[in-house]
MARGUPA-104736 format. One record per residue (C-alpha): x, y, z. Coordinates in Angstrom, 3 decimals, always signed. Example, Ala and Ser with C-alpha at 12.3 -4.5 7.8 and 13.67 -1.06 7.14 Angstrom:
2
        x        y        z
  +12.300   -4.500   +7.800
  +13.670   -1.060   +7.140
***
This chain:
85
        x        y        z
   +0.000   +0.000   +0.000
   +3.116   +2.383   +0.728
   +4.402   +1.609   -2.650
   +1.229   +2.907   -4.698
   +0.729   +6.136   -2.569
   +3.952   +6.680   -3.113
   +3.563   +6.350   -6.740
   +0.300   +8.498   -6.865
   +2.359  +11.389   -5.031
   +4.955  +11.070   -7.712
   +2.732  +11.746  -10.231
   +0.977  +14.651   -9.315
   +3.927  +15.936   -8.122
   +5.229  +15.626  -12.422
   +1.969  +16.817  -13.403
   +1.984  +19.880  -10.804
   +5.583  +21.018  -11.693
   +4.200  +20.659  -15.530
   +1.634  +22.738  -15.549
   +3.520  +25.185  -13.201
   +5.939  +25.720  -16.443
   +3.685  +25.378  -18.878
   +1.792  +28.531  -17.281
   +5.355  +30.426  -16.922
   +5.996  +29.342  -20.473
   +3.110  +30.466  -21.760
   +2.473  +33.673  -20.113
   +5.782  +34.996  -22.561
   +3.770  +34.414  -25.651
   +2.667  +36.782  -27.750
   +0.111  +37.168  -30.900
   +1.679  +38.193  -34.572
   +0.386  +40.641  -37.008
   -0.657  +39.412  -40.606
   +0.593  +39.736  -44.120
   -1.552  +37.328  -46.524
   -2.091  +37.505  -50.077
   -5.944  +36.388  -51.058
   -6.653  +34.771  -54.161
  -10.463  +33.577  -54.512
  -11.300  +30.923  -56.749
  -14.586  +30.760  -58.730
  -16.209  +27.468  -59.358
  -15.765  +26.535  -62.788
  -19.437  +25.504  -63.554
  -20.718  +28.721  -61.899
  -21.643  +31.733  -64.412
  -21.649  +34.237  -61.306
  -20.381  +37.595  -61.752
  -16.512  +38.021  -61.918
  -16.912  +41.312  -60.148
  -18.042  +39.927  -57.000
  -15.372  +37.611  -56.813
  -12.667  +40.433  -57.175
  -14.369  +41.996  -54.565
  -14.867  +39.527  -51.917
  -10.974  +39.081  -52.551
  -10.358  +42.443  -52.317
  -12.177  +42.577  -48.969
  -10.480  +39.653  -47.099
   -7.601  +41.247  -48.181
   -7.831  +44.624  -46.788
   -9.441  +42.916  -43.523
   -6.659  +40.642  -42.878
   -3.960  +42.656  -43.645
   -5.510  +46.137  -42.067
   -6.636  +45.239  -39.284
   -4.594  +45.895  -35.894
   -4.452  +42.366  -33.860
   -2.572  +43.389  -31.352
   -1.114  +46.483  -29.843
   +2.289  +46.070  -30.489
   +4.201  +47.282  -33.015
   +6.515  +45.338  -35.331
   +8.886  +45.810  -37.901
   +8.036  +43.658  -41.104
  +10.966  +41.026  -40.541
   +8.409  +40.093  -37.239
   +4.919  +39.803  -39.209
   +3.866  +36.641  -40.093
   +3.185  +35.416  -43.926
   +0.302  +33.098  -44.636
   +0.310  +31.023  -47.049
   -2.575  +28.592  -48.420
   -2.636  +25.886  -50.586
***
């Protein structure tokens, strides 16, 4: 009976310490600003406008790259590029 308290105590003793640096770790984190390039693509079968499509692209565009998302302010080697495939 010694033996398995002894092993229970162990182990929340690893999981306290863990989540004690995992908080320490991640109060030091902080958010990145944006830089994406948009590209929309149109169904093929679809006759919609071509105009709308520009501008929903253009939109996401300015929204994701104008808007402030945090209040800190980098220099351009520290924003981050998205990329999608």
């Amino acid at each position: 009976m010694k033996i398995k308290k002894h092993k229970t105590l162990t182990l929340n003793l690893h999981v306290i310490i863990i989540l004690i640096i995992l908080t320490v770790f991640g109060l030091n984190l902080n958010a990145q600003e944006l830089r994406c390039d948009v590209q929309i693509q149109k169904p093929q079968a679809q006759s919609g406008s071509e105009q709308l499509f520009q501008s929903m692209q253009r939109s996401v565009y300015e929204f994701m790259n104008t808007r402030k998302w945090t209040n800190i302010i980098l220099k351009t080697m520290n924003v981050l590029s998205v990329l999608s495939l």
